[in-house]
PLY file of the C-alpha trace (Angstrom):
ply
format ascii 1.0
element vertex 306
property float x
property float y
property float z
element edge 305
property int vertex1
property int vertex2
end_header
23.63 1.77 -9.42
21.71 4.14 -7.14
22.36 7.49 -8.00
21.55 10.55 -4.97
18.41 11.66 -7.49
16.97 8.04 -7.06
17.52 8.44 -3.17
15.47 12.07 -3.31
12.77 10.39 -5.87
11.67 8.07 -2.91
12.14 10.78 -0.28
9.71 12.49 -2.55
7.36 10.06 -3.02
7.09 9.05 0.61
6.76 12.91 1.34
4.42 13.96 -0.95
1.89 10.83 -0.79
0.98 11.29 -4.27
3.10 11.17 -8.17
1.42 14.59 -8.59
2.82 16.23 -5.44
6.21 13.82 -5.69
6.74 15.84 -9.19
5.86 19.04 -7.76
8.78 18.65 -5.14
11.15 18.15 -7.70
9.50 20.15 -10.66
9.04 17.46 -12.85
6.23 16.30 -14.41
4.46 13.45 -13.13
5.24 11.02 -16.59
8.69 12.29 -16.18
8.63 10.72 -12.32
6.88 7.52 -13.75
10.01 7.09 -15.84
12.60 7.45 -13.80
10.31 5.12 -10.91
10.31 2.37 -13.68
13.98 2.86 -14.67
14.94 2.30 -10.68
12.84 -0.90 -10.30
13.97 -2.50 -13.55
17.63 -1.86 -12.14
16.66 -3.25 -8.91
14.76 -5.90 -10.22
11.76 -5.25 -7.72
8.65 -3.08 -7.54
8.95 -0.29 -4.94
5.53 1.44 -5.07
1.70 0.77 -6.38
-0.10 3.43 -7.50
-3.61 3.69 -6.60
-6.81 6.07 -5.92
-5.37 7.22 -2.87
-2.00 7.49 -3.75
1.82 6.00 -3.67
1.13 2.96 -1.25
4.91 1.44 -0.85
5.75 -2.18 -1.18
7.97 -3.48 1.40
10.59 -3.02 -0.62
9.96 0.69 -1.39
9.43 1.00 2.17
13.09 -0.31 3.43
14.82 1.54 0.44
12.39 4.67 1.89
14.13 4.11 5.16
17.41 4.42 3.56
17.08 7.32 1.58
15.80 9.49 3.35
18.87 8.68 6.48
21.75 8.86 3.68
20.54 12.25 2.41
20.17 13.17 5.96
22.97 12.64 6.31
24.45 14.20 3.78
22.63 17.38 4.10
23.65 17.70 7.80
27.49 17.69 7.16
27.54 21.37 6.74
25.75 21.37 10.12
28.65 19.21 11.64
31.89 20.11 9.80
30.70 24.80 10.27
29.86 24.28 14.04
26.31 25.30 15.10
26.57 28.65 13.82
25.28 27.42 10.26
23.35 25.06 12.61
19.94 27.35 12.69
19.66 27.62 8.96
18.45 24.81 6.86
15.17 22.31 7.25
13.39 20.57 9.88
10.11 18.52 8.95
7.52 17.87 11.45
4.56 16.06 11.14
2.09 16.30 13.94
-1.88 15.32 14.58
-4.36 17.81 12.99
-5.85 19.17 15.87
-3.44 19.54 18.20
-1.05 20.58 15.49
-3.57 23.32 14.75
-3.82 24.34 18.42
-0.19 24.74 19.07
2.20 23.81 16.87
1.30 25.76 14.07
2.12 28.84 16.45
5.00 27.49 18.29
7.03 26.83 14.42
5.37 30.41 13.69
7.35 32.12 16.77
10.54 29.33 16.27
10.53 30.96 12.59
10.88 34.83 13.37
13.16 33.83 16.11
15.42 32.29 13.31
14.05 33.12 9.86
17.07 31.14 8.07
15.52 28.06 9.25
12.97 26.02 6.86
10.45 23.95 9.14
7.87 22.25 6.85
4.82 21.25 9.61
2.78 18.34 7.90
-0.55 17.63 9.95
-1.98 14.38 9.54
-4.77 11.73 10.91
-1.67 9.33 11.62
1.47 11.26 12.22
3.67 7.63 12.96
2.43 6.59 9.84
4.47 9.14 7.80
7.19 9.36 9.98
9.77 8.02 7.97
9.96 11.21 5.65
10.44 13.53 9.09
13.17 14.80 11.34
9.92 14.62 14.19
6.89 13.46 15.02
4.59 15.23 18.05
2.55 12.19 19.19
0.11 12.27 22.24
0.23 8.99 23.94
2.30 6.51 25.36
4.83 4.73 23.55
5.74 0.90 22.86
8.37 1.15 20.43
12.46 1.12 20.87
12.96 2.83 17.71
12.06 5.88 18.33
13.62 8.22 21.23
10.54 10.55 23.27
10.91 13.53 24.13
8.08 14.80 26.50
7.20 17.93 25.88
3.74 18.08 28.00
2.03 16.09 30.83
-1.77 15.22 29.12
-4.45 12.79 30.35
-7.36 12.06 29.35
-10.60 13.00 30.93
-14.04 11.53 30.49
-17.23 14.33 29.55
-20.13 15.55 28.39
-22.32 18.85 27.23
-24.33 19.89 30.56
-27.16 18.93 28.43
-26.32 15.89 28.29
-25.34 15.04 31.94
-28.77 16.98 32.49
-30.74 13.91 30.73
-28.80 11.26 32.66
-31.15 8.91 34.22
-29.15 8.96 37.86
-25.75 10.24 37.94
-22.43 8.04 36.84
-20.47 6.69 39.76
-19.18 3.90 38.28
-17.06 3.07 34.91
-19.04 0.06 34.39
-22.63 2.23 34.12
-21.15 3.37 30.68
-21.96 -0.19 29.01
-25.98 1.79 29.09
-24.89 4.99 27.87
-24.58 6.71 24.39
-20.42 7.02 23.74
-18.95 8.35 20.85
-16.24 6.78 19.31
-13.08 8.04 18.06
-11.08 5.82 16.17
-7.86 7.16 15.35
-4.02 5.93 14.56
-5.55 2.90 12.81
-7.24 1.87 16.28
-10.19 1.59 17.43
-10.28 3.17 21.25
-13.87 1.67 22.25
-12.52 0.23 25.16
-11.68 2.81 27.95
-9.99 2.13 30.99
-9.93 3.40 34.16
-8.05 3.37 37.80
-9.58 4.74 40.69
-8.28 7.39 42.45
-5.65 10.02 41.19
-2.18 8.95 42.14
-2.83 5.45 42.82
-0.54 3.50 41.50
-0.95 1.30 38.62
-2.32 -1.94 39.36
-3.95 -4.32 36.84
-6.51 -6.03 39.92
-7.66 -2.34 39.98
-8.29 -1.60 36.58
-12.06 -1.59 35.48
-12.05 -1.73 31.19
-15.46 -1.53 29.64
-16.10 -1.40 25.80
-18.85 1.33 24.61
-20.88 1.64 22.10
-22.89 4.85 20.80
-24.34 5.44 16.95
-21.53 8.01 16.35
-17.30 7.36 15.73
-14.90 9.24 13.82
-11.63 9.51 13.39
-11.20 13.20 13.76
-11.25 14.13 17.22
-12.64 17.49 17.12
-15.28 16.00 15.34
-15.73 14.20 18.30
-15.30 16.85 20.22
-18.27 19.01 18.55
-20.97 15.88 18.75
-20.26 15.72 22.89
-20.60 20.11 22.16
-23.91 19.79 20.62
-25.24 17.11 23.96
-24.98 13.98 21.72
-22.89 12.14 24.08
-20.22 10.72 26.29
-16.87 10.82 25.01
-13.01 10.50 26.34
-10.89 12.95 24.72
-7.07 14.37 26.16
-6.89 17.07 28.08
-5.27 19.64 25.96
-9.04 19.67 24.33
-10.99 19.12 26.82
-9.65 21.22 29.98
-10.59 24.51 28.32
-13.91 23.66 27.50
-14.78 21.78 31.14
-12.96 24.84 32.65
-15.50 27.58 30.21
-18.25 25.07 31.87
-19.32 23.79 28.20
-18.35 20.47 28.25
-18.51 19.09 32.26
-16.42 16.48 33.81
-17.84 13.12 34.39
-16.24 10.34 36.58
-13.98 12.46 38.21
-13.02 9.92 41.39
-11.56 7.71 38.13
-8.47 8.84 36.06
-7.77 7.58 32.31
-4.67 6.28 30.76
-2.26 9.42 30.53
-1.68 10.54 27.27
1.87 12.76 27.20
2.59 14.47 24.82
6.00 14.01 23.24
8.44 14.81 19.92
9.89 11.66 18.49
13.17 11.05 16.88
14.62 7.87 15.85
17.33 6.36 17.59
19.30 6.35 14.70
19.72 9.96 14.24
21.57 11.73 16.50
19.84 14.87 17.68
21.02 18.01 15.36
21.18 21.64 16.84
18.25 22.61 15.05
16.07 19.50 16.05
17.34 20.32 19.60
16.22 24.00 18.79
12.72 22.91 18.04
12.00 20.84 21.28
13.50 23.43 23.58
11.08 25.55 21.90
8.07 23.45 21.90
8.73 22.63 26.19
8.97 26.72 26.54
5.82 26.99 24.47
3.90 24.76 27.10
5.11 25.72 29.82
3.13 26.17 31.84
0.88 23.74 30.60
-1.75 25.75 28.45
-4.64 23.36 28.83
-4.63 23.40 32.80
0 1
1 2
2 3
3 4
4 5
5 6
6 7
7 8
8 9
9 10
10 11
11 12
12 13
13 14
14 15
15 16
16 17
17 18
18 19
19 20
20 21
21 22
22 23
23 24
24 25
25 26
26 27
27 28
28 29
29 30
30 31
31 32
32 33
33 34
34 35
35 36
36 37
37 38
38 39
39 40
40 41
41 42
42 43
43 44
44 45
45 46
46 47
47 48
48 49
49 50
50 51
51 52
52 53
53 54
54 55
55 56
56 57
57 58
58 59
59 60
60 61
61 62
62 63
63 64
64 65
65 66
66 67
67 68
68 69
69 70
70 71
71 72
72 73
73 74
74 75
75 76
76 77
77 78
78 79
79 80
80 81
81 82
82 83
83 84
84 85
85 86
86 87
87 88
88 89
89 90
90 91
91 92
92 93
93 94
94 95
95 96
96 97
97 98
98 99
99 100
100 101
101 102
102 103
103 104
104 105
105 106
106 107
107 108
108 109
109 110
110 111
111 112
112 113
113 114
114 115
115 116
116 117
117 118
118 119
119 120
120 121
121 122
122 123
123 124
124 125
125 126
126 127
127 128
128 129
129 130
130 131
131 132
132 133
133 134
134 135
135 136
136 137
137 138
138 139
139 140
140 141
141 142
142 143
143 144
144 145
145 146
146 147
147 148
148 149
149 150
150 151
151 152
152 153
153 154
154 155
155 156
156 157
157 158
158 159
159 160
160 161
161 162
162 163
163 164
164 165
165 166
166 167
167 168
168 169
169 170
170 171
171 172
172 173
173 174
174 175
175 176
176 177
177 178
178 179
179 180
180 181
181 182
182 183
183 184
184 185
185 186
186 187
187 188
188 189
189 190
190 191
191 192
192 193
193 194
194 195
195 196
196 197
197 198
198 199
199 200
200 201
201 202
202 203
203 204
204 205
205 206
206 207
207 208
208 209
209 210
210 211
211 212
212 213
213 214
214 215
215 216
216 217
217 218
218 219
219 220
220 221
221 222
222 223
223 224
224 225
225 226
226 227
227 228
228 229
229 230
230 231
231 232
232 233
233 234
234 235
235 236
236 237
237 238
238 239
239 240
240 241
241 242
242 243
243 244
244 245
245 246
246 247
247 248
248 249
249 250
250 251
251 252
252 253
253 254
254 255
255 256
256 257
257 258
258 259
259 260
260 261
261 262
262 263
263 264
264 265
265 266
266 267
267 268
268 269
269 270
270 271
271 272
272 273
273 274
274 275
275 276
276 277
277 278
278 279
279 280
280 281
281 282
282 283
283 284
284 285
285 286
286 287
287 288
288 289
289 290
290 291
291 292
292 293
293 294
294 295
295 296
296 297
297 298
298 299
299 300
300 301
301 302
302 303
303 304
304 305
């Protein structure tokens, strides 16, 4: 038998990435968690997690009863919400995970203002590399990007594209000047490699507006010495005149528009890159949650980065 304390174990441990920070959550001690992990899986008859250097990695197993536990306690913890009326509806918690830089940008200030708008509400933000990756322990995820995937429900909060550049330094050094997409197979790019992906192969359409037309499309793979998968780091190479790199325009437009970073390719637009709050389909949207992406559309709009 399952008990609701198994249920907020594995919400725990899918939260808090580690048995240390899992115990924390529920002030236990981290032998005490072992324990009652062990006592689950022997009931269950399957192993739910591995412990290793870098943390609670979840079998598939541990991953589907992850899923469940943390929509039952939803669940459970949002019938106050539904049986008071949406009165009680602004008090409680909303978790958001979000990438680290743009997190840091503007979501850190937009749950800042949300909060002394309506102090009774809890809003854990959890910045991350990945934010889809720990999705499952949060009410919404702020991805930048477009979106293959039925499960989830987007909310766009932001148009965002992404723009091709370099440090006038740089573009200063060029041998003769870019006209063409395909003169970037002979140029020094740096990489970013983020979401588990590697984006070394950028594409373009020429024109803005134009429709999208695959005949059009020119996709060339670069190359350079330098890749992360932080974009600011990114960001700070092309800063310093190391580079070419394609980064969104909520960190680049500021920069082109201070004239430290300038604008290369400009008769050739980039994949758009929106930026959106995702909630699963299988949740309906709570007061609160609705609360949060009224708040974060306000916040940018107009659109800060143009």
């Amino acid at each position: 038998m399952i008990s609701f304390d198994d249920l907020r174990m594995i919400r725990a441990l899918g939260s808090g990435g580690s048995l240390a920070s899992a115990a924390r959550l529920l002030d236990l001690t981290p032998p005490a968690l072992t324990v009652r992990l062990r006592r689950l899986e022997e009931t269950l008859g399957v192993h739910l997690a591995v412990r290793g250097a870098r943390g609670i990695t979840f079998t598939d197993e541990g991953r589907r009863l992850l899923e469940e536990a943390v929509e039952v306690l939803d669940r459970i913890e949002a019938l106050p919400e539904r049986i008071g009326g949406e009165a009680r509806s602004m008090a409680g918690r909303l978790r958001v995970v979000a990438p680290f830089g743009f997190g840091r940008q503007y979501m850190a200030r937009i749950v800042r203002d949300l909060h002394l708008t309506h102090p009774s509400l809890n809003i854990a933000l959890n910045l991350c590399d990945n934010p889809l990756r720990d999705a499952a322990t949060h009410d919404v995820v702020i991805h930048i990007g477009e979106l293959n995937d039925s499960s989830w429900v987007g909310h766009m909060l932001a148009p965002n594209d992404r723009v091709l550049c370099a440090s006038p330094a740089f573009v200063a050094r060029l041998k003769e000047p870019l006209s063409h997409p395909m003169q970037l197979a002979n140029q020094t790019c740096l990489c970013l490699k983020e979401n588990d992906e590697d984006l070394t192969r950028w594409r373009f359409m020429p024109g803005r507006g134009t429709r999208k037309n695959p005949r059009n499309e020119v996709s060339i793979r670069v190359a350079g010495p330098l890749s992360s998968n932080d974009g600011m780091a990114v960001t700070q190479w092309a800063l310093d005149g190391l580079g070419i790199m394609a980064r969104s325009e909520w960190e680049a437009g500021p920069l082109i528009a201070s004239g430290r970073l300038v604008r290369l390719l400009p008769d050739w637009h980039m994949e758009q890159a929106p930026v959106f709050a995702l909630t699963p389909t299988r949740k309906g949207a709570s007061a609160r949650l609705r609360l949060f992406i009224e708040a974060c559309r306000q916040a940018l709009d107009p659109v800060p980065w143009r």
